[in-house]
VMD Tcl script that builds the backbone (N, CA, C; Angstrom):
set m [mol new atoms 240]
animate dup $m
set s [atomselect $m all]
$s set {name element resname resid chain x y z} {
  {N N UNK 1 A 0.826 -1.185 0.000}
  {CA C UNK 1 A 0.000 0.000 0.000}
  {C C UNK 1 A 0.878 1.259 0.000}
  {N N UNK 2 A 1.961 1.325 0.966}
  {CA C UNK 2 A 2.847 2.523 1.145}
  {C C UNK 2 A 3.770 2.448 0.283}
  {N N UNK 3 A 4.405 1.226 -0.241}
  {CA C UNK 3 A 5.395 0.762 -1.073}
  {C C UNK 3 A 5.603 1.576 -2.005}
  {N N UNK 4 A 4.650 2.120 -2.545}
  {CA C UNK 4 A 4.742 3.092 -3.917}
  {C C UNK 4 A 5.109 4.491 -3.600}
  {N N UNK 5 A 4.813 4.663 -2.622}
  {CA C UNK 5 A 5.450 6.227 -1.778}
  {C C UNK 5 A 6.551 6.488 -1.680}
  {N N UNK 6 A 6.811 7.617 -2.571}
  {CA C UNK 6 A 8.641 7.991 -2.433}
  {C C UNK 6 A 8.300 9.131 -1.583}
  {N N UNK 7 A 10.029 9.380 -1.685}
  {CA C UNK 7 A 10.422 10.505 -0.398}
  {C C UNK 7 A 9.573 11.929 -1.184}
  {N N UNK 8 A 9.429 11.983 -2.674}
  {CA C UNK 8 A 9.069 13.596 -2.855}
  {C C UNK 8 A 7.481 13.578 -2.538}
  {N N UNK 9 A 6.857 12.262 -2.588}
  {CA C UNK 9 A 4.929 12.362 -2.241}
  {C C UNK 9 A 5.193 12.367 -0.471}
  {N N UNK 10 A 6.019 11.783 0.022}
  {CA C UNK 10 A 6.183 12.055 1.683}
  {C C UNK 10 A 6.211 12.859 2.085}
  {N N UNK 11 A 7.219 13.665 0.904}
  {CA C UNK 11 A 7.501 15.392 1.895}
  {C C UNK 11 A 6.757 15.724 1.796}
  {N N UNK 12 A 5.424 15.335 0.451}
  {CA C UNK 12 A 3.917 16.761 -0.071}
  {C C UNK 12 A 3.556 16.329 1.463}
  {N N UNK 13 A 3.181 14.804 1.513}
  {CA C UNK 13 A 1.688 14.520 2.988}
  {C C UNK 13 A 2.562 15.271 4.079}
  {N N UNK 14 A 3.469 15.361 4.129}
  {CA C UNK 14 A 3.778 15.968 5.794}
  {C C UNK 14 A 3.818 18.177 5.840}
  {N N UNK 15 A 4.143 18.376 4.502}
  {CA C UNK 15 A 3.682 19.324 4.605}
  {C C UNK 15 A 2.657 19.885 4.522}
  {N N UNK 16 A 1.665 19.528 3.910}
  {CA C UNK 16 A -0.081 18.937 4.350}
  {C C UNK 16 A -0.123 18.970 5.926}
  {N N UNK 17 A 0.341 17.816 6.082}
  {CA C UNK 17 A 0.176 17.875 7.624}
  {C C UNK 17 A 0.377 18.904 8.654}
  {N N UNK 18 A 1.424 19.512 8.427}
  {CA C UNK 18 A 1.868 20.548 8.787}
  {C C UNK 18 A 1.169 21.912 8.585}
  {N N UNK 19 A 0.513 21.956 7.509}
  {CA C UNK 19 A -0.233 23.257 7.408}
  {C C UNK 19 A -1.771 23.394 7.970}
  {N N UNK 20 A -2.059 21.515 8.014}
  {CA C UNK 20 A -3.846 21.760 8.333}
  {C C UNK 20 A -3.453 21.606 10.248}
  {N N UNK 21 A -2.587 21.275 10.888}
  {CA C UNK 21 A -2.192 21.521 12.522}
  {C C UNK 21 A -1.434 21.996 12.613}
  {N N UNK 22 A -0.178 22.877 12.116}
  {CA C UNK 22 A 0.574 23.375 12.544}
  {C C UNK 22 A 1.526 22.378 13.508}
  {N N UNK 23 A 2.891 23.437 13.736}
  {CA C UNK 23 A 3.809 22.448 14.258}
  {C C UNK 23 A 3.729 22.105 15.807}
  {N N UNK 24 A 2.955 23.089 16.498}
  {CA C UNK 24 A 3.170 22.686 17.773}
  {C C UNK 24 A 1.928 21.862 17.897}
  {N N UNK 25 A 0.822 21.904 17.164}
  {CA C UNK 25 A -0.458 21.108 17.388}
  {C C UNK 25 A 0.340 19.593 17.340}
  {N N UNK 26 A 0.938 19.370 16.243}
  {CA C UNK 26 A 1.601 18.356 15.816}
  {C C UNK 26 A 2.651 17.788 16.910}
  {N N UNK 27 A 3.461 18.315 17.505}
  {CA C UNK 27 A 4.257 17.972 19.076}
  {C C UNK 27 A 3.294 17.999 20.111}
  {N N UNK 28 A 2.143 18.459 20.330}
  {CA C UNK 28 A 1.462 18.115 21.503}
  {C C UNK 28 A 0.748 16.747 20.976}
  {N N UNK 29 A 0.465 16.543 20.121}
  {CA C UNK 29 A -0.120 14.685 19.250}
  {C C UNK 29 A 0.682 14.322 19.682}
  {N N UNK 30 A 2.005 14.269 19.347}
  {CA C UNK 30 A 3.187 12.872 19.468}
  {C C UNK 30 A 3.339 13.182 20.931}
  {N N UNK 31 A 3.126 14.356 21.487}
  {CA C UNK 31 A 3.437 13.653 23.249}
  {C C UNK 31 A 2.163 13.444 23.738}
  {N N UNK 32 A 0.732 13.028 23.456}
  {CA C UNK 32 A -0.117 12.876 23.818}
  {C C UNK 32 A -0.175 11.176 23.571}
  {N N UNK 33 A 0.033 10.861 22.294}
  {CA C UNK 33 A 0.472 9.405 21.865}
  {C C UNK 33 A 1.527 8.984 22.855}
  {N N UNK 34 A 2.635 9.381 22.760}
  {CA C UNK 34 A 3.627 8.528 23.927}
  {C C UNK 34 A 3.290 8.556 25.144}
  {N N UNK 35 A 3.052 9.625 25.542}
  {CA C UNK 35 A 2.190 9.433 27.085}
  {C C UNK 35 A 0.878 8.062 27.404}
  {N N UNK 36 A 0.044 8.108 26.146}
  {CA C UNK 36 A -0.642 7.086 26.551}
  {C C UNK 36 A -0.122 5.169 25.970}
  {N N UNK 37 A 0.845 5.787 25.358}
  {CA C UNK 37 A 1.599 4.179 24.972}
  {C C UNK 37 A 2.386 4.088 25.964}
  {N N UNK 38 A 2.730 5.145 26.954}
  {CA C UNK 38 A 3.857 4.415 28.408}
  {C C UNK 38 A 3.246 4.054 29.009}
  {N N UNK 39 A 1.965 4.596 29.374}
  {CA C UNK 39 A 0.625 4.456 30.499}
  {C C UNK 39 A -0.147 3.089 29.971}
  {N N UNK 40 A 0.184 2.672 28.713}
  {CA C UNK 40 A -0.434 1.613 28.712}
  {C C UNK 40 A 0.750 0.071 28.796}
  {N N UNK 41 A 1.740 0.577 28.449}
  {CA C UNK 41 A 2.812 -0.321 28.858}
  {C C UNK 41 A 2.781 -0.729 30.019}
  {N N UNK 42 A 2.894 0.533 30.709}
  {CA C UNK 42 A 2.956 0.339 32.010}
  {C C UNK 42 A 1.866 -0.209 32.986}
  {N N UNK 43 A 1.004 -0.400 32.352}
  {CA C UNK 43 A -0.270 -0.791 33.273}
  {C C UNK 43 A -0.456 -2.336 32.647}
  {N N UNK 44 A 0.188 -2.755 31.491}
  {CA C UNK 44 A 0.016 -3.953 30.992}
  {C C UNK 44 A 1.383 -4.738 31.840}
  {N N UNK 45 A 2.322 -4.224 32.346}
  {CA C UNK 45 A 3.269 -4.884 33.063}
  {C C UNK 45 A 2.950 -5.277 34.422}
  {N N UNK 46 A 2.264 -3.969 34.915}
  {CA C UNK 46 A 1.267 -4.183 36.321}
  {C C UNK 46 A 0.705 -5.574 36.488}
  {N N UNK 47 A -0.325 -5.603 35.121}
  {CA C UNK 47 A -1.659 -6.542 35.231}
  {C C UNK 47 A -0.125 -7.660 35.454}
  {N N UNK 48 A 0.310 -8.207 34.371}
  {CA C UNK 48 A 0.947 -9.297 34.211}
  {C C UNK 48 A 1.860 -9.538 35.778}
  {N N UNK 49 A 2.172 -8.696 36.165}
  {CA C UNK 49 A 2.974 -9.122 37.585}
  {C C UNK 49 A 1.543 -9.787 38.693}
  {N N UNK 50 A 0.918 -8.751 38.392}
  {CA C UNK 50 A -0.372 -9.227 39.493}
  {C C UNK 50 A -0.803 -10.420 38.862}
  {N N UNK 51 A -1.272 -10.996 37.681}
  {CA C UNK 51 A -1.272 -12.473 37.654}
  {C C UNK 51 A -0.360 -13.437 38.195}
  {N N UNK 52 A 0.842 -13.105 37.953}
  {CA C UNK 52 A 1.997 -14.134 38.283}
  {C C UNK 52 A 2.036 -13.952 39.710}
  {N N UNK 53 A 1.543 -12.856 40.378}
  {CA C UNK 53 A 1.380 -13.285 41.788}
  {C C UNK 53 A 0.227 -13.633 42.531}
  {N N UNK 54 A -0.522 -13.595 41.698}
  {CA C UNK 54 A -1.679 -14.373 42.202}
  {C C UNK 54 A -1.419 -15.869 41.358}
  {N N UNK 55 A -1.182 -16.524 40.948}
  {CA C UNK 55 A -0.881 -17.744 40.176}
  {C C UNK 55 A 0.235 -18.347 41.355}
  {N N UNK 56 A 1.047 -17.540 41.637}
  {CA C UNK 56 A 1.998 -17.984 42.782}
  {C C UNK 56 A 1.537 -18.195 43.852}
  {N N UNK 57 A 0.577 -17.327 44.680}
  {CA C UNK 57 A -0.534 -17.376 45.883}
  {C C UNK 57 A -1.228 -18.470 45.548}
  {N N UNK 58 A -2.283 -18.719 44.396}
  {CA C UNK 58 A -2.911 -20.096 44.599}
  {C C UNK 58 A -1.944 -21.208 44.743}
  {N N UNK 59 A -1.202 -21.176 43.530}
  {CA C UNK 59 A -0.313 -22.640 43.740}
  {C C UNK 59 A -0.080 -22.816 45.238}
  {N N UNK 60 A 0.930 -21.961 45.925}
  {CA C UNK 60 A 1.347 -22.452 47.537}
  {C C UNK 60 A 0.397 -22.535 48.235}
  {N N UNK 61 A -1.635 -21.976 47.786}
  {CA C UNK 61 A -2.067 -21.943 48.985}
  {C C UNK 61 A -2.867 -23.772 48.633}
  {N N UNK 62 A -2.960 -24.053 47.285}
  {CA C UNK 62 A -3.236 -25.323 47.429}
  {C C UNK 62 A -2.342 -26.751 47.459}
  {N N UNK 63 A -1.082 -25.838 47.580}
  {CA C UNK 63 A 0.040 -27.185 48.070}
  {C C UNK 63 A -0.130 -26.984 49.462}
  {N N UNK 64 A -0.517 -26.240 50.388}
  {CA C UNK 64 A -0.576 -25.624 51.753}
  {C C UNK 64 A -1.776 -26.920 52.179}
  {N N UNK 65 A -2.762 -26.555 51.568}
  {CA C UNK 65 A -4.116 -27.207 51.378}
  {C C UNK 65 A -4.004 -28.617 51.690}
  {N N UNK 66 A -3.205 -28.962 50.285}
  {CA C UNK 66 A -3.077 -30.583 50.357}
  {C C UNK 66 A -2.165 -31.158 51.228}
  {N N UNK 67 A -1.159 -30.235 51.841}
  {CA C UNK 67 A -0.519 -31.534 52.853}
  {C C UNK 67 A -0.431 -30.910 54.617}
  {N N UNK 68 A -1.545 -30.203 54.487}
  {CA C UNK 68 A -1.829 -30.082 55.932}
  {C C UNK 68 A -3.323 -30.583 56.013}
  {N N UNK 69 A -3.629 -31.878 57.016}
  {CA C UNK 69 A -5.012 -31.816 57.717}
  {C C UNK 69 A -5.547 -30.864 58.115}
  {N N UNK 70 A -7.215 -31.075 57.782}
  {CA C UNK 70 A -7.984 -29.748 58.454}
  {C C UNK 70 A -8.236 -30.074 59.796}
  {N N UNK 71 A -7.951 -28.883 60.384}
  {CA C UNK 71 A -7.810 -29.401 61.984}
  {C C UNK 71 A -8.854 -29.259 62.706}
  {N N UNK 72 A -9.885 -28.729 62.153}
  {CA C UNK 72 A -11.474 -28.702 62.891}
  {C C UNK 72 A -12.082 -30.446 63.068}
  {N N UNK 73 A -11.745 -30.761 61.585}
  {CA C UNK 73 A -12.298 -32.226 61.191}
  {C C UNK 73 A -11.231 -32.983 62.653}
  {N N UNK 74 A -10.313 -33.056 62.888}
  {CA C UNK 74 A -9.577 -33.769 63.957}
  {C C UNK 74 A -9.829 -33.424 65.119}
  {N N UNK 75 A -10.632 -32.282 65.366}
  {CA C UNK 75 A -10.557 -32.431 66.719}
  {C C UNK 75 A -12.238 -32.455 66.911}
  {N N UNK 76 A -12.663 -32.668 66.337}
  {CA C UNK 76 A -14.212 -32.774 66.437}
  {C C UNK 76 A -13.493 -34.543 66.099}
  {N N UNK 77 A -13.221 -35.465 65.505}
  {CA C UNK 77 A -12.308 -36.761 65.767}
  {C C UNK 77 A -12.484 -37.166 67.077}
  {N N UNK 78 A -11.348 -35.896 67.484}
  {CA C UNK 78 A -10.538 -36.426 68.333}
  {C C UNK 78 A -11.518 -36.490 70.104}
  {N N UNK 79 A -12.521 -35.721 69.776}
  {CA C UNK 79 A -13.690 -35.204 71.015}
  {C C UNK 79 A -14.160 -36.399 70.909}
  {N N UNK 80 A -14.735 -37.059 70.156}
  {CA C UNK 80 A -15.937 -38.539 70.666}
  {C C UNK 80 A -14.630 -39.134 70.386}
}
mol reanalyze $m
mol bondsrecalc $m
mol representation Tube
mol addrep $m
């Protein structure tokens, strides 16, 4: 699709670009874009840690589970 685009139709679209926002409209876009691509990086690294620690919490709490007796059941046992 872009393949056919040389550098002299690039320079027309960006000076286009440039004239229908101007240049600083155009630097507040690209830091409005990176701001929300760090904020979303960053909140996609969040989620993923909080799975792996909740994935870590279940695992130990059902190895916890399986090799300790429930101790209500034993001493209600251990009473009669």
């Amino acid at each position: 699709m872009f393949g056919s685009l040389g550098a002299p139709e690039l320079l027309i679209i960006l000076a286009i670009v440039v004239v229908l926002f101007g240049a600083t409209r155009i630097g507040d876009i690209g830091k409005g874009i990176g701001r929300g691509i760090r904020e979303f990086r960053r909140e996609l690294k969040d989620g993923q840690e909080e799975d792996a620690q909740h994935a870590k919490d279940s695992s130990s709490l059902s190895s916890t589970a399986l090799s300790e007796p429930k101790t209500e059941e034993n001493k209600t046992l251990q009473q009669h």
